[in-house]
Biopython code that builds the backbone (N, CA, C, O; Angstrom):
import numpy as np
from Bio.PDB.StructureBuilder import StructureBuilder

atoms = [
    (1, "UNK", "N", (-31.018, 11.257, 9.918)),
    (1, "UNK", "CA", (-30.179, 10.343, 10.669)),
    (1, "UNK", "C", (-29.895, 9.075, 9.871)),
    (1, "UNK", "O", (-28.808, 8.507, 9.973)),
    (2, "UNK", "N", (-31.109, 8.517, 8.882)),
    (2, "UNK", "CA", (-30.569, 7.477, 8.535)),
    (2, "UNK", "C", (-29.142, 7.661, 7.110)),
    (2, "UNK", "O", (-28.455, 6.762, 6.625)),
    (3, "UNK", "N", (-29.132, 9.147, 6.799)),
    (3, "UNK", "CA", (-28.094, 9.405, 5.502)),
    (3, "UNK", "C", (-26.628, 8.813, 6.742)),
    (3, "UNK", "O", (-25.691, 8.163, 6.280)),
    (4, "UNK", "N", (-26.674, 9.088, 7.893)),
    (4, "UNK", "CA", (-25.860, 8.591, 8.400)),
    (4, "UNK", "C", (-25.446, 7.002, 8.634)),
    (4, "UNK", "O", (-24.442, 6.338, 8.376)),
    (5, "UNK", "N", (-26.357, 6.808, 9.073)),
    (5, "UNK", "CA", (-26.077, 5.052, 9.227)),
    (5, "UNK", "C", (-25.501, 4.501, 7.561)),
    (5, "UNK", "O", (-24.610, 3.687, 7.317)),
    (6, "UNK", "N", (-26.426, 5.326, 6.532)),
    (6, "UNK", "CA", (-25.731, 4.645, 5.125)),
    (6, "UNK", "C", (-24.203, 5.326, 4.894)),
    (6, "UNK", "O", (-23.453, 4.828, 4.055)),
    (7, "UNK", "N", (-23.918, 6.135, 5.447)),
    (7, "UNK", "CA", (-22.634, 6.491, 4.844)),
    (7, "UNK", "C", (-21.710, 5.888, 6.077)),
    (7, "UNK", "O", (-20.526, 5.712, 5.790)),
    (8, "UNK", "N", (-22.044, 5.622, 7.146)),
    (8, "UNK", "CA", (-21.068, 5.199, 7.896)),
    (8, "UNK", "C", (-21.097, 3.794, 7.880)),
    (8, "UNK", "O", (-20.093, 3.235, 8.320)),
    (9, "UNK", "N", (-22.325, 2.871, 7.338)),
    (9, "UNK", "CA", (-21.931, 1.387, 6.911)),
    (9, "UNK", "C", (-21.196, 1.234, 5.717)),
    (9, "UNK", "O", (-20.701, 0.114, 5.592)),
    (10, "UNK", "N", (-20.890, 2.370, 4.419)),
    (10, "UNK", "CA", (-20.555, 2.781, 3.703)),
    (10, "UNK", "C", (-18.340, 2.187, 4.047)),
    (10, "UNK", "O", (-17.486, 1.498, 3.489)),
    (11, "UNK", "N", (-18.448, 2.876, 5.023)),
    (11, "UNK", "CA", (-16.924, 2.651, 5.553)),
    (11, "UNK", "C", (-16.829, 1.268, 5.804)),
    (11, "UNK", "O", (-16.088, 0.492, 5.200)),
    (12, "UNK", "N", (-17.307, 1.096, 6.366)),
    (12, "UNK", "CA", (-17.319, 0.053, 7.020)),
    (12, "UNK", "C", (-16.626, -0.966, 6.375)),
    (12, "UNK", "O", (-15.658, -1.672, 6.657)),
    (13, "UNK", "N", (-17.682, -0.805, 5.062)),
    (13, "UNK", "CA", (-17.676, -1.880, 4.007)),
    (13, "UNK", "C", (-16.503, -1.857, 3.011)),
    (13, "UNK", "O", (-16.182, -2.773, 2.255)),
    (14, "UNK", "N", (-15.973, -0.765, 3.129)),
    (14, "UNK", "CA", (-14.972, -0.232, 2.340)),
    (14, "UNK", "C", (-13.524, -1.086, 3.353)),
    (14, "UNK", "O", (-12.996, -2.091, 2.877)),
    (15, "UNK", "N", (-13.009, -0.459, 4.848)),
    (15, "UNK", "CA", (-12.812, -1.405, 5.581)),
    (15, "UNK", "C", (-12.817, -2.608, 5.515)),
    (15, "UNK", "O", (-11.734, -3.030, 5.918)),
    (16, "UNK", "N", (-13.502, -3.424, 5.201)),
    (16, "UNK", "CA", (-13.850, -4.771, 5.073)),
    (16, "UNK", "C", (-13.172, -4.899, 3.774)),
    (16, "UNK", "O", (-12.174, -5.619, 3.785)),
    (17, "UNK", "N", (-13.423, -4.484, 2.925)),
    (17, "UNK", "CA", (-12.530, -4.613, 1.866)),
    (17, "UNK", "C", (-11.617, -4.747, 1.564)),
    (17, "UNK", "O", (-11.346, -5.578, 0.697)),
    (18, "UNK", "N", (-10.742, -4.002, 2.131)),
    (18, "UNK", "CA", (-9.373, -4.122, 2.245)),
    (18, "UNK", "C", (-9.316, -4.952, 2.987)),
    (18, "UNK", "O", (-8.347, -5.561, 2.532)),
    (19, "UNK", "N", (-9.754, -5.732, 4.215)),
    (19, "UNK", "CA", (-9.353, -6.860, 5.027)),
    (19, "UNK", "C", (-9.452, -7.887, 4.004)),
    (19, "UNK", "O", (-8.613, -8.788, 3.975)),
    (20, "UNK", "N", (-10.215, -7.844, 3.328)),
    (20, "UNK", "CA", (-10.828, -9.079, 2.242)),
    (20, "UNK", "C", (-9.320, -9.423, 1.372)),
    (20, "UNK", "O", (-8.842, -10.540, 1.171)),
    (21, "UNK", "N", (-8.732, -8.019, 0.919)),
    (21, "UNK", "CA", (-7.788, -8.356, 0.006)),
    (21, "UNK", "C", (-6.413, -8.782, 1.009)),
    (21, "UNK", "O", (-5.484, -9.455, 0.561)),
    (22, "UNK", "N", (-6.450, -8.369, 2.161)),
    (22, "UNK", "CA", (-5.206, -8.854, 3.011)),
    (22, "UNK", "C", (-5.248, -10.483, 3.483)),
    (22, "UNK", "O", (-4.313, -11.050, 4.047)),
    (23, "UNK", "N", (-6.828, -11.242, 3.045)),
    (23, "UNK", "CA", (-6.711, -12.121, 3.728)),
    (23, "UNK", "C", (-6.248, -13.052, 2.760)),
    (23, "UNK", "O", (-5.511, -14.007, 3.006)),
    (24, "UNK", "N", (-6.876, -12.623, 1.242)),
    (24, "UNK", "CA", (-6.760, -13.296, 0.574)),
    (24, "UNK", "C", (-4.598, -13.617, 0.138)),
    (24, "UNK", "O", (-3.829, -14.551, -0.093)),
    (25, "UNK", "N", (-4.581, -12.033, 0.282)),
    (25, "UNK", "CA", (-2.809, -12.233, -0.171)),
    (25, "UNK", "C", (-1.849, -12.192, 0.749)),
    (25, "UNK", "O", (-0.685, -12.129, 0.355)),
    (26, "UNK", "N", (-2.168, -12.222, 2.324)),
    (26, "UNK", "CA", (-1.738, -12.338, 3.174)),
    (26, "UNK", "C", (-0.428, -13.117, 3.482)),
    (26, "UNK", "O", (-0.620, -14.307, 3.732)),
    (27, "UNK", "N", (0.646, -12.766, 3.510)),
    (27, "UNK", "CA", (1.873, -14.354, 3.388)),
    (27, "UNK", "C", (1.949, -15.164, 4.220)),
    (27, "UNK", "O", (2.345, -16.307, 3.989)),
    (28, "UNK", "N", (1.465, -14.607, 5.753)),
    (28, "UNK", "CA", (1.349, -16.023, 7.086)),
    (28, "UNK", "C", (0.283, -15.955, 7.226)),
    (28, "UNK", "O", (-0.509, -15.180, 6.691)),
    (29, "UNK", "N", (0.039, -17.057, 8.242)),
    (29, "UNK", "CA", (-1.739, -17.369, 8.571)),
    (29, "UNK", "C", (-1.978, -16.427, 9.739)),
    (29, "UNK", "O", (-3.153, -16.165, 9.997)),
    (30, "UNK", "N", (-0.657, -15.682, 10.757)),
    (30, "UNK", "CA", (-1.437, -14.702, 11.144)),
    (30, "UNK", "C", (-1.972, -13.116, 10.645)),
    (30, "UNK", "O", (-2.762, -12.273, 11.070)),
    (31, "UNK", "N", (-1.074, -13.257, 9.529)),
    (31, "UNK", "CA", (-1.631, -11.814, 8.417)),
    (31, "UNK", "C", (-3.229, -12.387, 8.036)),
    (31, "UNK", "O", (-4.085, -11.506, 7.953)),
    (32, "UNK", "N", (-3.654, -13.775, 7.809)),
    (32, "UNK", "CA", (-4.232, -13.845, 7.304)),
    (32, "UNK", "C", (-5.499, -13.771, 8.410)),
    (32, "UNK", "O", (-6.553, -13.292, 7.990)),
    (33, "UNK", "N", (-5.444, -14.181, 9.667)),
    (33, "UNK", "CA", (-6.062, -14.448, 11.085)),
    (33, "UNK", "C", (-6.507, -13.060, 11.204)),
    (33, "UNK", "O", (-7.694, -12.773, 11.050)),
    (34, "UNK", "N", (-5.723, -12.290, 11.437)),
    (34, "UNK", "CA", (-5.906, -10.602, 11.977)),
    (34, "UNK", "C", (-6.967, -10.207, 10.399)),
    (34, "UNK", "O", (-7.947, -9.488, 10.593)),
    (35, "UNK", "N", (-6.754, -10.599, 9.252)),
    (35, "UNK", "CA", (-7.649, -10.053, 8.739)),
    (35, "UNK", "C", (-9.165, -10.800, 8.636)),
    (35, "UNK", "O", (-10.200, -10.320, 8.173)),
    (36, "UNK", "N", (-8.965, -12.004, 9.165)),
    (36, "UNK", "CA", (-10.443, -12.876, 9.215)),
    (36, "UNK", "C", (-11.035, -11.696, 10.506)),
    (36, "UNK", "O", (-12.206, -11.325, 10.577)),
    (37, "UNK", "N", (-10.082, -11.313, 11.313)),
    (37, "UNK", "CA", (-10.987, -10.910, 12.835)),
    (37, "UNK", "C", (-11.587, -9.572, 12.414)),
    (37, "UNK", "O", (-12.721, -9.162, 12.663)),
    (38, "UNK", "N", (-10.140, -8.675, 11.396)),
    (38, "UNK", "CA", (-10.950, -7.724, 11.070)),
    (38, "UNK", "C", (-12.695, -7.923, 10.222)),
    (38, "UNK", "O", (-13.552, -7.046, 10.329)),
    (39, "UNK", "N", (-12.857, -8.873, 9.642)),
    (39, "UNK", "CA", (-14.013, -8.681, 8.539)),
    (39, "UNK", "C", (-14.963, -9.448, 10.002)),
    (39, "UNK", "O", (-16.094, -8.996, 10.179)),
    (40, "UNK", "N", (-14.614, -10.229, 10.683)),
    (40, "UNK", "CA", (-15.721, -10.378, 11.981)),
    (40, "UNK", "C", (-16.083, -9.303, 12.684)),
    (40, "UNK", "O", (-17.227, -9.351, 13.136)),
    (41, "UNK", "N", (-15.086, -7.788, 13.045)),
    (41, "UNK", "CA", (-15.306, -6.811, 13.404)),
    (41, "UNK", "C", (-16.190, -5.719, 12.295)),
    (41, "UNK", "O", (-16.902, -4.795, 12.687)),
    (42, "UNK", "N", (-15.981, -6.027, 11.053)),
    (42, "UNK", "CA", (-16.797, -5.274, 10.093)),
    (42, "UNK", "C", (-18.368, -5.346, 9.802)),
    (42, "UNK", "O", (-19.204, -4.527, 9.419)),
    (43, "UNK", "N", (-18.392, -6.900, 10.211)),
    (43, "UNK", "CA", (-19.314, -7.773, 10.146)),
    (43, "UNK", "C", (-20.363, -7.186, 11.434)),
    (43, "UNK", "O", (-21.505, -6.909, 11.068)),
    (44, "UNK", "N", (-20.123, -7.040, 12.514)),
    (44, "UNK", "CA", (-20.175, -6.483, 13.503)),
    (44, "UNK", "C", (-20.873, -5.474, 13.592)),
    (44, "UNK", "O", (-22.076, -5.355, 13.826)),
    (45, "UNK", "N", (-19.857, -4.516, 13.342)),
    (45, "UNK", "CA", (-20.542, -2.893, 13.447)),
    (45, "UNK", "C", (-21.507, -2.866, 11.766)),
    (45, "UNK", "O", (-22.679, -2.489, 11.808)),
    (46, "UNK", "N", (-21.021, -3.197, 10.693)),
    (46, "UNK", "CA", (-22.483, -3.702, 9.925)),
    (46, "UNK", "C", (-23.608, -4.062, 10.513)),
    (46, "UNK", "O", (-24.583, -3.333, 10.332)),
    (47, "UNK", "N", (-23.739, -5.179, 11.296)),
    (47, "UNK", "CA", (-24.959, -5.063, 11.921)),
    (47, "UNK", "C", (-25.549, -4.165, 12.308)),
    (47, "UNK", "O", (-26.674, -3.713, 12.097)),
    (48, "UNK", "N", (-24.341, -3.777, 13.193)),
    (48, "UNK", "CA", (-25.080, -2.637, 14.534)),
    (48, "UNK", "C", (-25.544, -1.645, 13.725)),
    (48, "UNK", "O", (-26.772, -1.661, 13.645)),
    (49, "UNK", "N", (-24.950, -0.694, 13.027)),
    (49, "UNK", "CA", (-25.805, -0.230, 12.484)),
    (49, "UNK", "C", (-26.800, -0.588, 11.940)),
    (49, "UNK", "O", (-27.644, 0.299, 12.067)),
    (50, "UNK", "N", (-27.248, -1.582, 11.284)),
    (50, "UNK", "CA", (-28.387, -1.396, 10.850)),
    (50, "UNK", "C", (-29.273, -1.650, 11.941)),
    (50, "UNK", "O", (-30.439, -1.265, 11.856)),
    (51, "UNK", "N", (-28.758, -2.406, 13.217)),
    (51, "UNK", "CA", (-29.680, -2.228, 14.554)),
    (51, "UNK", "C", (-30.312, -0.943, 14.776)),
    (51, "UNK", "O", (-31.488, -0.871, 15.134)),
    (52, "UNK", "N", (-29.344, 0.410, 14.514)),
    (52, "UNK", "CA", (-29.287, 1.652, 14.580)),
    (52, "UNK", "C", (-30.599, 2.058, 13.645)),
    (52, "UNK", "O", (-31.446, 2.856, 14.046)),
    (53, "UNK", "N", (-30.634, 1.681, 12.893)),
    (53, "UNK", "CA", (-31.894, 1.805, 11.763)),
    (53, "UNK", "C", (-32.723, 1.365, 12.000)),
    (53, "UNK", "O", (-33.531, 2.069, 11.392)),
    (54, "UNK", "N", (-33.428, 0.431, 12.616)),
    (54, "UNK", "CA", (-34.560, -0.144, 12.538)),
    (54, "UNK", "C", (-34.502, -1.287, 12.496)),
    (54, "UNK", "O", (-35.593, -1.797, 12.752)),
    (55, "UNK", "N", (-33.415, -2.262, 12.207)),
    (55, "UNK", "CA", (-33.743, -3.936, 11.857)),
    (55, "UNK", "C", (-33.454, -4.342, 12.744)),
    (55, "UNK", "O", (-32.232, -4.486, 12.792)),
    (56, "UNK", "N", (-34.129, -4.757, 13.881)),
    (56, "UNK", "CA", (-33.665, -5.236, 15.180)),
    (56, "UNK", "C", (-33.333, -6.998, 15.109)),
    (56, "UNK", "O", (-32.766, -7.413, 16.119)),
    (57, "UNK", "N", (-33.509, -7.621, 14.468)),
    (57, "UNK", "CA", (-33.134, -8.927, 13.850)),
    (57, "UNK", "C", (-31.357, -9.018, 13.760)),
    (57, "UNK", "O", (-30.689, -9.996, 14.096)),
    (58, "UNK", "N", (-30.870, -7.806, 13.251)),
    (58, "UNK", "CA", (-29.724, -8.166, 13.176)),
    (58, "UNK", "C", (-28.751, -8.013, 14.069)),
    (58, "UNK", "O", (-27.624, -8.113, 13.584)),
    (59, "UNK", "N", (-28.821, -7.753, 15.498)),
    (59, "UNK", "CA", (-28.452, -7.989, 16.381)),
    (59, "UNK", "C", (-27.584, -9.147, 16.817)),
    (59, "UNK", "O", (-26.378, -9.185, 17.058)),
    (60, "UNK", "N", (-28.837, -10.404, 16.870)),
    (60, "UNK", "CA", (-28.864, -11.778, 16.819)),
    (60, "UNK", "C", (-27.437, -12.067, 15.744)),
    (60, "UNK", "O", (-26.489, -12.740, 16.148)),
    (61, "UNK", "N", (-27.465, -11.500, 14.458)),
    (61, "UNK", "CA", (-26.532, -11.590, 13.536)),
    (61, "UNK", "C", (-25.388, -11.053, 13.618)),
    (61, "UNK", "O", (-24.586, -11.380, 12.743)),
    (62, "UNK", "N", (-25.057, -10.329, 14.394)),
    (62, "UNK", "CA", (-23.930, -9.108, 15.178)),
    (62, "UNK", "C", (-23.071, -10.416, 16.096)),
    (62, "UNK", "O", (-21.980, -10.952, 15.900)),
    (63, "UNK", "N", (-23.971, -10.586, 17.000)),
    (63, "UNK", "CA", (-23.296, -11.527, 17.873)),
    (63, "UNK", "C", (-22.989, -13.059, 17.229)),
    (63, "UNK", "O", (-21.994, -13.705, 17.557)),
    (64, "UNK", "N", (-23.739, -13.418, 16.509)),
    (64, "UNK", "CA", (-23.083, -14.663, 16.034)),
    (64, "UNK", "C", (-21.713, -14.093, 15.348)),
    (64, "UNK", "O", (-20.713, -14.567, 15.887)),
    (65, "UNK", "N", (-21.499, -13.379, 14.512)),
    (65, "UNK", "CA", (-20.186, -12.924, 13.948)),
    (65, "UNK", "C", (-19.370, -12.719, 14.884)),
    (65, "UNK", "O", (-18.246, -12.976, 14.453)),
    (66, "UNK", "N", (-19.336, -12.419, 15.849)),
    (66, "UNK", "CA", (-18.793, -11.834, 17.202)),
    (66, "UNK", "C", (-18.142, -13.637, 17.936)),
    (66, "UNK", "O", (-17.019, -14.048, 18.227)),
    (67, "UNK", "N", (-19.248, -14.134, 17.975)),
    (67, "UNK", "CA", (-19.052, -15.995, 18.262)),
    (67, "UNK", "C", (-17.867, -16.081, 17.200)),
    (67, "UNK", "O", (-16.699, -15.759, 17.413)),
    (68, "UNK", "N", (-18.422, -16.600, 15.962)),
    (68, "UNK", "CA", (-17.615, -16.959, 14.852)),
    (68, "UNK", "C", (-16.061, -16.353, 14.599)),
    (68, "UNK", "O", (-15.124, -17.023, 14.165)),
    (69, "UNK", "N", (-16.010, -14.994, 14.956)),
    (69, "UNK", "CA", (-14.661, -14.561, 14.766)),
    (69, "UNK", "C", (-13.606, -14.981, 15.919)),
    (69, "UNK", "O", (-12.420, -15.233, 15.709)),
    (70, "UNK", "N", (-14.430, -15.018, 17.513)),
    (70, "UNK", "CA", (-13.456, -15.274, 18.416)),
    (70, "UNK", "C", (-12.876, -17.021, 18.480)),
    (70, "UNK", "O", (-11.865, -17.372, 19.088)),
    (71, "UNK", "N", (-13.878, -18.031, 17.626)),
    (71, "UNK", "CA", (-13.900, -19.338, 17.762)),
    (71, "UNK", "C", (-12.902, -18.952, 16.519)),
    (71, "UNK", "O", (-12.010, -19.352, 17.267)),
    (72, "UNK", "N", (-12.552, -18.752, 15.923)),
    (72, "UNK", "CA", (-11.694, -18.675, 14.559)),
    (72, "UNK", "C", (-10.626, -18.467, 15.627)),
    (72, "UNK", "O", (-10.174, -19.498, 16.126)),
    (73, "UNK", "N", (-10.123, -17.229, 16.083)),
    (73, "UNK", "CA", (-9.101, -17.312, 16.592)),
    (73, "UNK", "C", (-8.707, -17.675, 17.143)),
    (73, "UNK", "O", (-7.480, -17.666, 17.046)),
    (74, "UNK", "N", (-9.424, -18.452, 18.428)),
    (74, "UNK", "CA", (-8.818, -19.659, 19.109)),
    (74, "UNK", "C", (-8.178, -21.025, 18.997)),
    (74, "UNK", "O", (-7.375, -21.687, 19.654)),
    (75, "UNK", "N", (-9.280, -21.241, 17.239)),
    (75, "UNK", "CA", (-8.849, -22.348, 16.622)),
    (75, "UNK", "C", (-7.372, -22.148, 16.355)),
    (75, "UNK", "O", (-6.478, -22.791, 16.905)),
    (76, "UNK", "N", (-7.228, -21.317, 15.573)),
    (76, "UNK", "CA", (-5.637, -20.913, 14.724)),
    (76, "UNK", "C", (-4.519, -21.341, 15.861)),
    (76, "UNK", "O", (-3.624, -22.181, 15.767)),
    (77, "UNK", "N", (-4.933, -20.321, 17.176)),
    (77, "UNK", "CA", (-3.791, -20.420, 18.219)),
    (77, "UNK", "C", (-3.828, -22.519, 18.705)),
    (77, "UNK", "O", (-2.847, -23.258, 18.623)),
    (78, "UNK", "N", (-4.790, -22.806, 19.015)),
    (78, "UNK", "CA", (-4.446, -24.223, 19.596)),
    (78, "UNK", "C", (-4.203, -25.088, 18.616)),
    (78, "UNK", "O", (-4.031, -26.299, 18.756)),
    (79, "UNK", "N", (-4.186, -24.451, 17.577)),
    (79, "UNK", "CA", (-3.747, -25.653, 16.258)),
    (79, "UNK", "C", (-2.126, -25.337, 16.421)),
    (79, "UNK", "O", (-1.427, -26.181, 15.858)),
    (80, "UNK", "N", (-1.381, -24.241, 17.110)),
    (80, "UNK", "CA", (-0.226, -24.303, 17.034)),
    (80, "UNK", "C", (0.314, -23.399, 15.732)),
    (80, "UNK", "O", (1.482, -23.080, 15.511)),
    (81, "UNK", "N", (-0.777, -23.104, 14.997)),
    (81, "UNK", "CA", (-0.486, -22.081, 13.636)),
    (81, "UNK", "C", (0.428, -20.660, 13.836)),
    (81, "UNK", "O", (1.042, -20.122, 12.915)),
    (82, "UNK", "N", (0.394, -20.275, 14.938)),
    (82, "UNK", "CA", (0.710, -18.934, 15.849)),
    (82, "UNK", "C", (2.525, -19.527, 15.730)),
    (82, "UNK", "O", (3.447, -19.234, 14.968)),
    (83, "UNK", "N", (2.381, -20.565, 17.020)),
    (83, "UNK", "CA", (3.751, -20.816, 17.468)),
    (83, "UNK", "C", (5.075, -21.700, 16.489)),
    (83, "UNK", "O", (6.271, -21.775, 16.768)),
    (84, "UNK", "N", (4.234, -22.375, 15.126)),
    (84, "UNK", "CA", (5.048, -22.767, 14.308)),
    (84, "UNK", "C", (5.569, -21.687, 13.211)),
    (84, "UNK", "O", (6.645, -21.869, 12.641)),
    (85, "UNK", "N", (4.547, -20.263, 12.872)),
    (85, "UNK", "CA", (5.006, -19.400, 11.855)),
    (85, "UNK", "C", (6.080, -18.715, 12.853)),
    (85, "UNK", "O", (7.178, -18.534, 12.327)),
    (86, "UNK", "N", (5.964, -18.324, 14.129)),
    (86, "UNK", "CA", (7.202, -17.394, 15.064)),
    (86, "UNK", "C", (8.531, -18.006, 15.089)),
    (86, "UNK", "O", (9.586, -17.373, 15.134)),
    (87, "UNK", "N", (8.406, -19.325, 15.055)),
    (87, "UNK", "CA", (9.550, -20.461, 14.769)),
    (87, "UNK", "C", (10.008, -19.968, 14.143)),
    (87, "UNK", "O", (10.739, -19.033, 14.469)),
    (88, "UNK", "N", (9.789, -20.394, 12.731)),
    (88, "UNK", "CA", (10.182, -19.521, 11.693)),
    (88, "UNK", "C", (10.746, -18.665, 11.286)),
    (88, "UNK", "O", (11.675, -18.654, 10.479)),
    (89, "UNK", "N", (10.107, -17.643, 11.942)),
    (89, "UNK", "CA", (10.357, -16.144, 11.867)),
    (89, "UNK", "C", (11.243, -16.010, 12.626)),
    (89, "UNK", "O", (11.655, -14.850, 12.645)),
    (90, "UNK", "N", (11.976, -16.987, 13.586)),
    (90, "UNK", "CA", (13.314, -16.371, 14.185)),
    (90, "UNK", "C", (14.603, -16.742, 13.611)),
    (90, "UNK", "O", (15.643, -16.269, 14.069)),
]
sb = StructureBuilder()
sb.init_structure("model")
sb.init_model(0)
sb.init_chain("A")
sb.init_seg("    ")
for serial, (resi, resn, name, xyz) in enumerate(atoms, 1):
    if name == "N":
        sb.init_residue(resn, " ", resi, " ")
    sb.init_atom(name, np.array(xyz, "f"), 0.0, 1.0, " ", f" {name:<3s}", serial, name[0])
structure = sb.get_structure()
């Protein structure tokens, strides 16, 4: 069971990866937003699995990422970052 947890944090991380490179070259801040949430969601099930394994510590670390990604996105939207790039875009 645990060849599983390594090959499926395996994705994960791979996943995350590619969010990594979308955030970095992303052209608006919500290309760049959707990929911060993705690597908070990667961040995430990273944990959990290893919850799945045995490290029950990282739980605690699951949910703070879980905090951290949704306070990110709230920030973006009440800064107005959302409604000045749609401007734009019309």
């Amino acid at each position: 069971m645990r060849e599983f947890y390594y090959v499926a944090t395996g994705i994960v991380f791979l996943t995350v990866a590619v969010g990594l490179v979308r955030l970095l070259l992303g052209p608006r801040d919500v290309d760049r937003m959707m990929a911060a949430q993705l690597l908070g969601s990667g961040g995430i099930a990273v944990m959990l699995l290893a919850t799945g394994s045995g490290i029950t510590a990282a739980l605690d670390v699951a949910l703070t990422f879980a905090l951290l990604a949704a306070f990110a996105a709230v920030a973006l939207t009440r800064s107005g970052g959302l409604r000045r790039k749609q401007e734009e875009d019309l």
